[in-house]
C-alpha positions in Angstrom: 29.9 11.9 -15.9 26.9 14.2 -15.2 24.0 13.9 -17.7 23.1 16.5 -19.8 20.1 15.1 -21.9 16.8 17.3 -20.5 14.1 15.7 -18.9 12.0 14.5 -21.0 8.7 14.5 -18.4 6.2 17.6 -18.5 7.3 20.7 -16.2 4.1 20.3 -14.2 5.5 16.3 -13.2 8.6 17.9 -12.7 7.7 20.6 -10.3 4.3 18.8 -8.7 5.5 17.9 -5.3 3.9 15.8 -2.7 3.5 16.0 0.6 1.9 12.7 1.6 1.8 9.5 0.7 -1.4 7.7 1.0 -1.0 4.7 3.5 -1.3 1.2 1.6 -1.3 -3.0 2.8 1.7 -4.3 0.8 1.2 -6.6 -2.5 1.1 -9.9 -0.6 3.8 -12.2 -2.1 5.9 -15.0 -1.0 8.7 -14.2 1.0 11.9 -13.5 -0.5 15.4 -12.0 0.7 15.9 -10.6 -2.6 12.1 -9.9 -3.3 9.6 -7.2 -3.3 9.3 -7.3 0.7 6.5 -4.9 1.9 9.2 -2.7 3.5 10.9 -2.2 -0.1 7.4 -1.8 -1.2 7.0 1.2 0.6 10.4 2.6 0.2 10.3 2.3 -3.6 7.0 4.6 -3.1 9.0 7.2 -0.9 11.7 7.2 -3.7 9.1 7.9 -6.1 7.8 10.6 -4.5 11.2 12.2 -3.9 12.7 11.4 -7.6 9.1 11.2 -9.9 10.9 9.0 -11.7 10.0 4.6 -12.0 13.6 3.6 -12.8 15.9 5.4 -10.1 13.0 5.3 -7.6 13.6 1.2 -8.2 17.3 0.9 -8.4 17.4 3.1 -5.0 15.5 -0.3 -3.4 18.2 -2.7 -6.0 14.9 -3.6 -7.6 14.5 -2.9 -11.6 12.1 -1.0 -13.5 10.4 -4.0 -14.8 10.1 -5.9 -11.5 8.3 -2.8 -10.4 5.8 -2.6 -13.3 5.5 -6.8 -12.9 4.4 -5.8 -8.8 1.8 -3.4 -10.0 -0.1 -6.0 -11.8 -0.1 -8.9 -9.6 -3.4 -9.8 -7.4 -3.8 -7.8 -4.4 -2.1 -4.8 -5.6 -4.8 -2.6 -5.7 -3.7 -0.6 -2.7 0.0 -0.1 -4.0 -1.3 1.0 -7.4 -3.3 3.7 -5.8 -0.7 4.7 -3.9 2.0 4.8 -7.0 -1.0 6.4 -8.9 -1.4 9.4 -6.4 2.1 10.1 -6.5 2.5 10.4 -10.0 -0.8 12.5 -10.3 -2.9 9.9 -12.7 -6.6 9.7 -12.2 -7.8 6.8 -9.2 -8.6 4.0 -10.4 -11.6 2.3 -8.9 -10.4 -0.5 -6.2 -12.1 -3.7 -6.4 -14.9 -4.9 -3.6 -12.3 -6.3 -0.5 -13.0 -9.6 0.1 -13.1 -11.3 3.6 -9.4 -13.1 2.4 -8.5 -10.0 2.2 -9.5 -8.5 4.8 -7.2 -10.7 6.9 -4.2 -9.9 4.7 -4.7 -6.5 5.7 -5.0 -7.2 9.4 -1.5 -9.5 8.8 0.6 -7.3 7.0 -0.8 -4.0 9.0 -0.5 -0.7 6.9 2.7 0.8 5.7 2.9 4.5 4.8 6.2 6.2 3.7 7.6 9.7 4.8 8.7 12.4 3.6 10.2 15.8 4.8 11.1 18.8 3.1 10.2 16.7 0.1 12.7 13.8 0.4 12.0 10.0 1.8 13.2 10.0 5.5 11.2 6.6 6.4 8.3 4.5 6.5 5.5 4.2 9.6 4.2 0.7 9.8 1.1 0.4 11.8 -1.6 -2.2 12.5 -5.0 -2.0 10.2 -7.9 -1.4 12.4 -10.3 0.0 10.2 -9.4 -4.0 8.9 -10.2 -5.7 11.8 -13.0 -3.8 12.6 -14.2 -4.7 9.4 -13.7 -8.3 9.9 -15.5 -8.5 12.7 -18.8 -6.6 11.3 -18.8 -9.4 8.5 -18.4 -12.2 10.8 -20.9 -10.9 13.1 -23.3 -10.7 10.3 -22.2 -14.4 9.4 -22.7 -15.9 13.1 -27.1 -16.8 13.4 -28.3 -14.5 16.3 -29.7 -17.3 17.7 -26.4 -18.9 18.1 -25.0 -16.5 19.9 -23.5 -17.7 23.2 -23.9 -13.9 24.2 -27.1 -13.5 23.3 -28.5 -13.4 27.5 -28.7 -10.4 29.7 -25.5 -11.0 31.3 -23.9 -13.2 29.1 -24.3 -16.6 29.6 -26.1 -17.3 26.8 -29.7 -18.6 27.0 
């Protein structure tokens, strides 16, 4: 039965459409089968950007509306908020100072960025976080005493 009700979202949300999705580290949770996996993560951000619309874009992953807006306020979702955020249009929110924690959570779960084509999800790209680990290992470079530095000789082997 085809529903006739309009829509009740402005014509600008309605006709804004996207053309990338901002690349994001998942919200890190325990695993589950029939959790928010990052991988469902980033496909209920594809449907979003296809539908514009919370509720289908989360029954297309079998997830419900509420489970969605429960994943967007847990710790460590800063990244999938700004992601959901840029789709929908809304002004960024500031993202809080990254921690060395989670730093690493970044280098573990790698990056995920959904795709779209012709304005429809097709996919997601799943790649490793450099910019991360590069991170990383500025700050524990700063951490290590240059003194203690095993490499700290002209060829290497220390003092």
């Amino acid at each position: 039965m085809p529903n006739n009700r309009p829509d009740p979202r402005s014509r600008a949300v309605q006709q804004r459409r996207i053309s990338r999705i901002p690349a994001f580290t998942p919200v890190p949770l325990r695993p589950r089968a029939d959790g928010w996996v990052p991988v469902k993560q980033a496909e209920f951000l594809g449907h979003l950007a296809e539908t514009r619309c919370i509720k289908k874009a989360a029954e297309r992953v079998g997830m419900s509306r509420e489970s969605a807006y429960r994943l967007r306020r847990k710790p460590g979702a800063g990244e999938f908020v700004a992601a959901w955020d840029a789709i929908l249009g809304a002004p960024a929110t500031p993202r809080p100072k990254v921690t060395l924690e989670g730093l690493f959570q970044r280098i573990r779960q790698g990056r995920y960025r959904p795709v779209l084509r012709g304005g429809l999800y097709v996919g997601t790209i799943r790649k490793p976080d450099n910019r991360a680990l590069l991170s990383a290992l500025a700050r524990l470079d700063r951490i290590v005493p240059p003194e203690d530095d095993a490499g700290a000789g002209p060829e290497g082997h220390g003092k």
